[in-house]
C-alpha positions in Angstrom: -8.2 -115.7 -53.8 -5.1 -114.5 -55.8 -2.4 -112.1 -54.1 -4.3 -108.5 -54.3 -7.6 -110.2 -54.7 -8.9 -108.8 -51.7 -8.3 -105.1 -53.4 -10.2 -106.0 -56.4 -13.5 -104.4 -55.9 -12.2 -101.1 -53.9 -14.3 -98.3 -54.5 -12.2 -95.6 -52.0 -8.4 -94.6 -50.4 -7.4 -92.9 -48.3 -4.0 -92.3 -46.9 -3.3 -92.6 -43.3 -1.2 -89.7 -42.3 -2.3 -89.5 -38.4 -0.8 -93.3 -37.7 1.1 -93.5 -34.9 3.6 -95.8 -35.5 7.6 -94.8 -35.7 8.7 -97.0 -38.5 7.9 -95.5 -41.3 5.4 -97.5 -43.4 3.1 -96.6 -45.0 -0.7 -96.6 -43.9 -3.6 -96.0 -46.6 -7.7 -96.8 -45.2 -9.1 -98.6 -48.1 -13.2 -99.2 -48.6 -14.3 -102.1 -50.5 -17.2 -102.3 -53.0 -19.4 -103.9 -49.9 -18.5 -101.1 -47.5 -15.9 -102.7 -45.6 -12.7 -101.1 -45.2 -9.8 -102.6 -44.6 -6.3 -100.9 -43.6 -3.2 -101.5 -46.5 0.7 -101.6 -45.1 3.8 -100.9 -47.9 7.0 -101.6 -46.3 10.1 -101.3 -48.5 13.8 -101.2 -46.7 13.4 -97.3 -48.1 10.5 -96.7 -45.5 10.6 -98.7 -43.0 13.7 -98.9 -40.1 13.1 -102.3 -39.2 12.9 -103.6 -42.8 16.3 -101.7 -43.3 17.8 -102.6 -40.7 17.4 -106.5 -40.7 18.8 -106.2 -44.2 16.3 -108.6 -45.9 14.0 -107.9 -48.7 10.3 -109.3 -47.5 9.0 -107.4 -44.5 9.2 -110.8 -40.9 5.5 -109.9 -40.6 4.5 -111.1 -44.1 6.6 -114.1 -43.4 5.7 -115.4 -39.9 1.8 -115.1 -41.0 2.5 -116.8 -44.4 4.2 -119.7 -42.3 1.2 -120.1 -39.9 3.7 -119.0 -37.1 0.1 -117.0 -35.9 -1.9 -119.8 -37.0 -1.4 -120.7 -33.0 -2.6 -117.4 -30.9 -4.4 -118.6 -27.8 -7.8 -117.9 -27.5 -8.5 -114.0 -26.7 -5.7 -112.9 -28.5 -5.6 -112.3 -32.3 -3.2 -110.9 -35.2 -5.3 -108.5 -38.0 -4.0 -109.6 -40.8 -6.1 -110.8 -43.8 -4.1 -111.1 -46.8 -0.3 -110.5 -48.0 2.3 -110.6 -51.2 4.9 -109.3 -52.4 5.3 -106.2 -55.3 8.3 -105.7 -57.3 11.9 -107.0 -55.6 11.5 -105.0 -52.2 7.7 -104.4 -51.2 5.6 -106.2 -49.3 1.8 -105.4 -49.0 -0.2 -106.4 -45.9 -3.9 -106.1 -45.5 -5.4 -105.8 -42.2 -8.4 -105.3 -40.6 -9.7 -101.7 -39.7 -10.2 -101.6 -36.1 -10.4 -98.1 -35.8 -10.3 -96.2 -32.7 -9.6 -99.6 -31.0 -6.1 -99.4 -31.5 -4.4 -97.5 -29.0 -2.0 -94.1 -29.4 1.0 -93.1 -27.2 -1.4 -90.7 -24.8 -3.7 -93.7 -24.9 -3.2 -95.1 -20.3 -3.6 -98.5 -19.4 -5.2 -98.8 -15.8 -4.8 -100.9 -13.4 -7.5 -103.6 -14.6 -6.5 -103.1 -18.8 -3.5 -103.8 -18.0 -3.5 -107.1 -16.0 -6.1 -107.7 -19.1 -3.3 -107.1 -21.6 -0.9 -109.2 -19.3 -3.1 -111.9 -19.1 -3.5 -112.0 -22.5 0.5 -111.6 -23.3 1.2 -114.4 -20.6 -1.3 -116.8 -22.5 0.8 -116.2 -25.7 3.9 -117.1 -24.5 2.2 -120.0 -23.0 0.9 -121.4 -26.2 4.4 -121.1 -28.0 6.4 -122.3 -25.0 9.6 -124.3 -26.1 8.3 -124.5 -29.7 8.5 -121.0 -31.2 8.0 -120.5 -35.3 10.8 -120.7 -37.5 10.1 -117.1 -39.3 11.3 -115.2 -37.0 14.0 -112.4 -36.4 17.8 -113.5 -35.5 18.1 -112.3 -31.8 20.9 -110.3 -32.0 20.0 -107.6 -34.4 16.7 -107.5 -32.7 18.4 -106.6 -29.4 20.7 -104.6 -31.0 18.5 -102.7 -33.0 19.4 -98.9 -31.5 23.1 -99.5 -31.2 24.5 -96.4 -32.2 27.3 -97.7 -34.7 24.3 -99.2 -36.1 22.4 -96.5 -36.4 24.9 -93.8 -37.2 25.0 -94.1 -41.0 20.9 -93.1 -40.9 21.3 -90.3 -38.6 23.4 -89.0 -40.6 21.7 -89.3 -43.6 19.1 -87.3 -42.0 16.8 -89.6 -40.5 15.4 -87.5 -37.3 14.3 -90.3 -35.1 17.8 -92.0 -35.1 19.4 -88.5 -35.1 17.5 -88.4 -31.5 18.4 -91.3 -30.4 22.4 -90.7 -31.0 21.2 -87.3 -28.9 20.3 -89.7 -26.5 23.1 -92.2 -26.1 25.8 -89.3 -25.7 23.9 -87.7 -22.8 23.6 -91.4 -21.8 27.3 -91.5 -21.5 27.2 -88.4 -19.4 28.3 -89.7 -16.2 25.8 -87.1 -13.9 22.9 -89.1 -15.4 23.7 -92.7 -15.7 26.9 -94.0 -14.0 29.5 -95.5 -15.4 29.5 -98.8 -14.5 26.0 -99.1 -16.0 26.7 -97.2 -19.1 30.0 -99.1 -20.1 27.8 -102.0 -19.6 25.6 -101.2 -22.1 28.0 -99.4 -24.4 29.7 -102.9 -24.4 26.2 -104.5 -25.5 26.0 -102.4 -28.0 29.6 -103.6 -29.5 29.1 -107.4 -28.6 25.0 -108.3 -27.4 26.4 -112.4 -27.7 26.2 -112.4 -23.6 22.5 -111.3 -23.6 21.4 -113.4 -26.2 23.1 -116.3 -25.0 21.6 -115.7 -21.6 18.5 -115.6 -23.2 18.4 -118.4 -25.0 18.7 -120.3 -21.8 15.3 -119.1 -20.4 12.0 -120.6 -21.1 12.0 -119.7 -24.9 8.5 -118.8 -26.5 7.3 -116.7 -29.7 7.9 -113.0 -28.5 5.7 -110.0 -30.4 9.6 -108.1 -30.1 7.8 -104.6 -30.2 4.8 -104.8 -27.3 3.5 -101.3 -27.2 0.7 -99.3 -26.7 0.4 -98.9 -30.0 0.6 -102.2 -31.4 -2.4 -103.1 -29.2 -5.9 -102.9 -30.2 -8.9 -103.7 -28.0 -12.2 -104.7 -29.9 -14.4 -106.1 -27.0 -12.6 -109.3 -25.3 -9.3 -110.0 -28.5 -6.3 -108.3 -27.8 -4.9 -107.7 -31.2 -1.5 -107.9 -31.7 0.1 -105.2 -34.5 3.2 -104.8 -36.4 4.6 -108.2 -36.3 7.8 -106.6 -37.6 10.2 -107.9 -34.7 9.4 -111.6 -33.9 12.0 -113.3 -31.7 12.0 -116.9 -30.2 13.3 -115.4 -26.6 12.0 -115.5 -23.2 8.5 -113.6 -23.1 10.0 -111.8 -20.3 11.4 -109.5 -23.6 7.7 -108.0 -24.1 7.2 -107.0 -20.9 10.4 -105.3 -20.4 9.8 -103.4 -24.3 6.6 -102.6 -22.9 7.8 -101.2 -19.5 10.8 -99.3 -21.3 8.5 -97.5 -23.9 5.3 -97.3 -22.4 5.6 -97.4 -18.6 4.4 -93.6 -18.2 1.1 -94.3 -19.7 0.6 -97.3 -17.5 -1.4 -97.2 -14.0 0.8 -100.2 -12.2 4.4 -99.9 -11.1 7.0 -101.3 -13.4 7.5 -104.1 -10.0 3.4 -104.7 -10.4 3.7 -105.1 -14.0 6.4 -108.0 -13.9 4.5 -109.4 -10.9 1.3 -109.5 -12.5 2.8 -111.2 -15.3 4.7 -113.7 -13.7 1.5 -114.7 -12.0 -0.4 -115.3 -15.2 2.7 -116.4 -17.3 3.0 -119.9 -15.3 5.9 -122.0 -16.8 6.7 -119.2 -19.3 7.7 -117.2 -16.3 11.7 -117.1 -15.4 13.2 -115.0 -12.9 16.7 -114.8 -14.6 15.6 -114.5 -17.8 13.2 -111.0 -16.8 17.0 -109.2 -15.1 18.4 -110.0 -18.5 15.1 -108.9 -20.9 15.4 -105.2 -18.4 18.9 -105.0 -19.4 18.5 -105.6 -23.0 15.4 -103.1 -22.7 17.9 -100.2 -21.3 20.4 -100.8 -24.3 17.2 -100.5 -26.4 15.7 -97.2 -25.7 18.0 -95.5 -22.8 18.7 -93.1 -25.7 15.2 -92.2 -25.1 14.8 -91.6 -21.2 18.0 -89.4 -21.6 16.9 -87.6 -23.9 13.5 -87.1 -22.7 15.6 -86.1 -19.6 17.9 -83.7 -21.1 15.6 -81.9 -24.0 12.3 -81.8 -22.9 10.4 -78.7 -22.8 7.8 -79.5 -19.6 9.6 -79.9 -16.2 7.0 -82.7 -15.3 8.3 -85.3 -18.4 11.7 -84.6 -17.0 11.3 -85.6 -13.4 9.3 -88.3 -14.2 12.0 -89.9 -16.4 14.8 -89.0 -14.1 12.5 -91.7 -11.4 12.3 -93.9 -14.2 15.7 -94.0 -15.1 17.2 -94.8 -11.3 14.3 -97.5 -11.3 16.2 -99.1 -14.6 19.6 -98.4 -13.7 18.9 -100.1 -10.5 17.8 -103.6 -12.8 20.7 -103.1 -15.1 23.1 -103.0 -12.2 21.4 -106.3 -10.4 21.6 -107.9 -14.2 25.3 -106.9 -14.2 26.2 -107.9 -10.8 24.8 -111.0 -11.7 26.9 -111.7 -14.6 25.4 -110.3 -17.9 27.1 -107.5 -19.5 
């Protein structure tokens, strides 16, 4: 079937407008003549942060599928996409499946059982990839790097509200009654120079990482996890997911942060690495500590602030063990 082909015979769009995601793509529902529906992605450097801020004209997603790099999921977990090309010199199209109200939102909770599910699952990914991760993947560095404010200060000030936030966010992080200063000129000093976390990195037990595990880049249909928004591939430690997933999503999931890394290093085997889950917390907390102070600091409901004032101490402990330990 030719690029597009897929598209052909659509009888009916519809644009997405309720999607979840922060990147900006954009999200239309199409139906095909044989009343399937599939979902379309358009991601152009102009929409989409991560596109922009890697610097490269083809969305990684299109790329690691179009080089098999998926071709390898373990059994029970899946990817959803179905076909892929190219438009003009900076668009790329991706066709997915539609799975609906499968695919979880931010107020969507993981309990205690989904989630050892999901981190079974996870674990059984970096598994498959261990030591031989696909070549179409991110650089390291900019991925951990990606909310660095002198990288994203030239967008927030162009008006783009999420980064706008986050520089919010990383000057009440410098705020010394919130985070203290050892930890915060640690990660400040990240931000200028990640080399020492990447290189630490690199030493673990390297695998293919997802580089954005969220809530709502997870869909469950039945016993497949599906996988979403390939946009951030890494060949890192898997240790990286669970620590993205912990930073963003930990209020919405029914374990302890300490119960989520255990339950994964119990199903993640030879994938698992101490050293290499101090270093993937740290590079979390340079990720979205913008986020927690914020969250902290601005937040209308007394509740939301409380709880990520616990949260934060619980990440600013990790930081400090990862820092006494050498990184940073």
């Amino acid at each position: 079937m030719a690029p597009g082909g897929l598209l052909d015979d659509a009888i009916g769009r519809a644009e997405l407008a309720e999607h979840v995601g922060k990147s900006g793509a954009a999200l239309e529902r199409v139906t095909l003549a044989d009343g399937r529906t599939v979902v379309v992605k358009r991601i152009t450097p102009a929409t989409d942060l991560t596109q922009a801020f890697l610097g490269q004209p083809v969305a990684q997603e299109l790329l690691l599928w179009q080089s098999g790099g998926l071709d390898r999921l373990p059994e029970g977990v899946g990817h959803a996409i179905l076909d892929g090309w190219t438009e003009g010199e900076d668009t790329t199209v991706l066709v997915m499946r539609d799975l609906g109200d499968t695919v979880l939102g931010w107020d969507d909770r993981l309990d205690a059982r989904t989630c050892r599910w999901v981190l079974e699952r996870v674990a059984a990914l970096h598994r498959a990839y261990l030591g031989d991760p696909p070549d179409a993947v991110v650089p390291l560095a900019p991925a951990l790097g990606l909310f660095a404010p002198d990288r994203i200060a030239g967008l927030a000030d162009a008006g783009d509200e999420l980064l706008a936030a986050a520089m919010r966010g990383w000057d009440y992080f410098a705020d010394p009654a919130l985070v203290p200063t050892d930890v915060s000129d640690a990660v400040f000093a990240l931000h200028a120079d990640v080399r020492p976390l990447v290189d630490g990195l690199r030493e673990g037990p390297v695998t293919l990482a997802h580089g954005d595990l969220a809530t709502v880049n997870l869909a469950l249909p039945g016993e497949e996890l599906v996988l979403l928004d390939w946009a951030m591939p890494v060949a890192a430690p898997g240790a990286l997911d669970v620590a993205r997933l912990l930073v963003g999503c930990g209020h919405v999931i029914d374990l302890s942060p300490d119960e989520v890394i255990a339950a994964y290093a119990a199903a993640a085997g030879p994938a698992y690495d101490e050293g290499s889950m101090r270093l993937a917390l740290l590079s979390a907390l340079c990720w979205l500590g913008w986020n927690k102070a914020l969250d902290i600091v601005e937040s209308d409901e007394d509740d939301v602030r409380q709880r990520e004032r616990a949260s934060l101490a619980w990440w600013i402990g990790q930081a400090r063990e990862a820092i006494e330990r050498g990184a940073g």
